[in-house]
N, C-alpha and C positions, 0 to 999 in steps of 0.2 A: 269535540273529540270523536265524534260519531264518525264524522267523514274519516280522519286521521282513521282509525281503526276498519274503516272500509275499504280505504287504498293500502294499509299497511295488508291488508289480510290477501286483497287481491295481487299485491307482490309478492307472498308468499305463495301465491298459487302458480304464478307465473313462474319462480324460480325455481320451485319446482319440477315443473315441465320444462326447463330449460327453455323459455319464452324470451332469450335477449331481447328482441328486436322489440318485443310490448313491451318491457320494462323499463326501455327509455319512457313509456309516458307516465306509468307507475313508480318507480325508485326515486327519479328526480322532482316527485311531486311532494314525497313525504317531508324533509325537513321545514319547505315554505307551508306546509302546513300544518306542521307543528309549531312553528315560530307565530304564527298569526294566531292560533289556538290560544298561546302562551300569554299573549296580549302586552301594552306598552308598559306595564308594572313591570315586567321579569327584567329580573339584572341585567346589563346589558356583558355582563363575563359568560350568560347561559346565553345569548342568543349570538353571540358570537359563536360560542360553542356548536352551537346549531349549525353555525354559515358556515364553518369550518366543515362539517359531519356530510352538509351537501356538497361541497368539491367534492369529497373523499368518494361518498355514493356515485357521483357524476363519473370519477373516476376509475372506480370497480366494474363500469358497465364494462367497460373493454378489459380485454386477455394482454397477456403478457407481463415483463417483468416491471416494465416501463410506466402504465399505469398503474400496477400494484402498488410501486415504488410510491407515484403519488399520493395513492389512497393513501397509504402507511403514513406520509409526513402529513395529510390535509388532517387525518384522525388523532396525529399526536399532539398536532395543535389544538383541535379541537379540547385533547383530554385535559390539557394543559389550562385551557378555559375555567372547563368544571373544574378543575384542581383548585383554582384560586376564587371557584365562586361557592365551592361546598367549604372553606377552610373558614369562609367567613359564618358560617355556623356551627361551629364543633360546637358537640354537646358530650364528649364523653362516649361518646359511643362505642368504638372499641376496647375501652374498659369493663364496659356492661356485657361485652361479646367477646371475649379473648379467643375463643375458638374457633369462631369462626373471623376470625382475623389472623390466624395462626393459618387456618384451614386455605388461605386465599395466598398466603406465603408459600404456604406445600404447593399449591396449582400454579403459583408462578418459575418455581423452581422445577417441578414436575415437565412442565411442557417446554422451559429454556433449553432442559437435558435434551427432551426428544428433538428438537428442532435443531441444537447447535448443529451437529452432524450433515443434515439437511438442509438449511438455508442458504448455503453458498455464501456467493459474495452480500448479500441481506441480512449475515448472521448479526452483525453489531446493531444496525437499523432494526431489527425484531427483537434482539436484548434488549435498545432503548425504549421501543412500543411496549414490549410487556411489562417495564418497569413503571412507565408512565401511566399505564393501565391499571396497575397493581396501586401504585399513589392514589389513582382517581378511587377507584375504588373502595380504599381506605377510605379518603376523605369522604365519601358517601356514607360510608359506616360509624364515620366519628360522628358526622350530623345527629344520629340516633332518629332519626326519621325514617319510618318504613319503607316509606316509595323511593325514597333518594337510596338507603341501602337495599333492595330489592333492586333497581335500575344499577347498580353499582353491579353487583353480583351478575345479572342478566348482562351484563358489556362482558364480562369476563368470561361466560359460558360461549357467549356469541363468536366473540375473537376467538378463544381456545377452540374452537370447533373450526373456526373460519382457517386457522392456522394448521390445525391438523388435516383439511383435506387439499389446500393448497401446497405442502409440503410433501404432501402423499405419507404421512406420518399412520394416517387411519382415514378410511375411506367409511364414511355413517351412510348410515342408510337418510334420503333423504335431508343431507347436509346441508344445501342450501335454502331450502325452507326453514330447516332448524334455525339459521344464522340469523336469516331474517327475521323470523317471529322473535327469537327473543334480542335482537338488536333494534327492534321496531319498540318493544315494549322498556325495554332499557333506555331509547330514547326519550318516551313519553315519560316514566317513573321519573328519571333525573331531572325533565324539565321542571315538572311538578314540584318533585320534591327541592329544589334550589331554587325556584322562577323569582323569591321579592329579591329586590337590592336593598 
């Protein structure tokens, strides 16, 4: 995990500085090694999850609408992953936390508003992401396990952030380190918290 969190941190520092051209060797290094981290125990629905998250990152490298389009459907597969690999652990969790599962419905409604306007012809494709996003994220929270709900919470902070300065909805100060740091750590928490089959 040490490595993971060496290259996650120095992709963060890169995207920061708007370092595209280094980030191809940093961005596309993080899923294979988180999937190897993760070891041959982990479900094979969370390492899919994984392979999926790496097209998507591979994708993101490049501008336009064309690979954004990708990312968008490699990550909804991806969520779609975790979706059926966090369900095989509910534990109640959203019962134990009604507010903050309420509070993840207000953020999913909150950012559809801002966005419908804005997304152009994307607008159904980013309804169906943040829906599916919203699911996964439940599902992380029903587990009642901290790292899976913590990683759950941290995708949704990542993408709402990722979707607001792509949209030009709100422009954050240092956006794309934010995205990363917590979509680097969203990935690690989920694995963790979902990895047995």
């Amino acid at each position: 995990m040490l490595v993971y969190g060496a290259v996650a941190a120095g992709d963060v520092v890169l995207a920061g500085a708007g370092r595209r051209r280094l980030r191809w060797l940093t961005k596309p290094a993080l899923m294979p090694l988180l999937a190897a981290i993760e070891g041959p125990d982990t479900d094979p629905l969370v390492v899919a999850g994984i392979g999926f998250s790496w097209l998507g990152d591979v994708a993101l490298l490049s501008e336009g609408e064309g690979p954004f389009s990708a990312g968008l459907g490699a990550f909804l597969a991806a969520h779609l992953c975790y979706i059926a690999a966090l369900s095989k652990r509910r534990s109640g969790g959203i019962r134990r936390a009604p507010a903050l599962a309420a509070s993840y419905v207000l953020v999913w409604l909150g950012l559809n508003f801002l966005l419908w306007s804005r997304s152009g012809r994307l607008r159904w494709p980013v309804v169906i992401y943040a829906s599916t996003l919203l699911v996964m994220a439940l599902a992380a929270l029903d587990t009642a396990d901290v790292r899976a709900t913590t990683g759950g919470g941290a995708f949704m902070a990542s993408d709402g952030i990722l979707a607001l300065d792509v949209f030009g909805v709100a422009k954050l100060p240092a956006a794309d380190s934010l995205v990363m740091a917590t979509y680097t750590a969203a990935q690690a928490l989920l694995a963790r918290g979902a990895r047995r089959a």
